[in-house]
C-alpha positions, -999 to +999 in steps of 0.1 A: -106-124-083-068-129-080-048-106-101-022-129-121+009-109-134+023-119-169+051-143-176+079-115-165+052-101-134+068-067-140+069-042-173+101-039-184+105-001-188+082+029-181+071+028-220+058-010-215+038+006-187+027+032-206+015+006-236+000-020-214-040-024-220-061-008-200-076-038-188-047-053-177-033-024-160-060-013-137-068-044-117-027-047-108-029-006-103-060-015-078-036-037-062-013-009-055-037+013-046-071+001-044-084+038-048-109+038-079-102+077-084-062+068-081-063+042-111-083+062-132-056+092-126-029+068-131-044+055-163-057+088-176-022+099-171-003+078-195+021+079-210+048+090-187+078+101-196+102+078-165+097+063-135+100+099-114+073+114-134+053+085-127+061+082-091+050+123-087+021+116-107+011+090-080+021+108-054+001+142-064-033+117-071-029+095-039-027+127-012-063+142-003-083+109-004-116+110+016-117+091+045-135+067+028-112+059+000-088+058+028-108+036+050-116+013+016-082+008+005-068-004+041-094-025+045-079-049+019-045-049+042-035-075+067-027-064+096+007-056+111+023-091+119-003-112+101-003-125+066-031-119+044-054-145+045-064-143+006-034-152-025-029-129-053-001-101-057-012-083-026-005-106-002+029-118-016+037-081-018+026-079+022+050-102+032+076-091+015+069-054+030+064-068+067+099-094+064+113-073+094+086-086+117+100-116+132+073-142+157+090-130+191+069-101+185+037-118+171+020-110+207+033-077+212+024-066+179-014-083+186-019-063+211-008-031+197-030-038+168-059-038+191-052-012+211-053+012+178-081-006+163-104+001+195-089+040+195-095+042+158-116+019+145-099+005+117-061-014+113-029+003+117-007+009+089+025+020+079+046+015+046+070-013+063+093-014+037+122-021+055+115-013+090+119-036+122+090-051+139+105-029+171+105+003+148+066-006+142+062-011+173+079+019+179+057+042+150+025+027+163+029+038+197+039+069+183+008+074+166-019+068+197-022+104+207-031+115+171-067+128+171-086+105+148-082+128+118-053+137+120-043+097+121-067+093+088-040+116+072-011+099+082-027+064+067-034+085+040+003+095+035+013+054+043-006+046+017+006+066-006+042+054+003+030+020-002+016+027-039+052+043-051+066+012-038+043-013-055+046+001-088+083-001-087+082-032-084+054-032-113+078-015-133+106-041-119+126-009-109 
């Protein structure tokens, strides 16, 4: 199902956050975070009084997921360098996040990708908010040594990044 945003695609304010139905708020908080247990705390924690209390709200429910909520909510992320193959608010979000990957490094960035994928088993990611495609590059290779645990908690911490970042731009902040 794609997720359509309303005439504006952000809220206005926190307090048009904190008003919005339920039913319209989880399934664009799912495309923040697509953590069932992180939209139920960020629903269940309405209303919030600004944008830094809800940004520490999401911060303190999006640290300690299991692997498997971690696991479930990159699976729904392109890859580094690639675009998302579905629509929706997710993948024009992507490639807004990933605009410092330019195509010289399409193959470098390929085979990085693969490399991680065959050490860890699932896609590399990193919040890439306004970093190079070198400086991913750069973080990637950086990561390798990281026992596989270990790396589940840095995606866990990306991901986290990722969700402040999406709902400011929810917010329109």
């Amino acid at each position: 199902m794609e997720v359509r945003f309303r005439d504006t695609e952000t809220w206005r304010d926190v307090e048009s956050f904190n008003s919005a139905p339920e039913a319209e708020l989880r399934p664009l908080l799912t495309e923040c975070l697509a953590v069932p247990r992180w939209v139920d705390a960020m629903v269940a924690g309405r209303p919030y009084a600004s944008m830094d209390a809800l940004l520490a709200a999401s911060s303190v429910a999006a640290q300690g997921l299991s692997d498997e909520e971690v696991l479930g909510a990159i699976a729904g992320h392109p890859r580094i360098g690639e675009r998302q193959k579905t629509g929706g608010v997710s993948a024009r979000w992507s490639r807004s996040e990933q605009s410092g990957v330019d195509s010289s490094q399409a193959d470098r960035l390929a085979a990085a990708n693969a490399a991680y994928e065959d050490r860890f088993g699932h896609i590399y990611l990193v919040c890439a908010t306004g970093l190079s495609g070198a400086e991913m590059l750069g973080n990637l290779s950086s990561r390798m040594d990281n026992p596989p645990e270990v790396e589940l908690r840095v995606v866990n911490d990306e991901l986290a990044k990722i969700a402040a970042l999406r709902l400011q731009k929810l917010i329109g902040s």
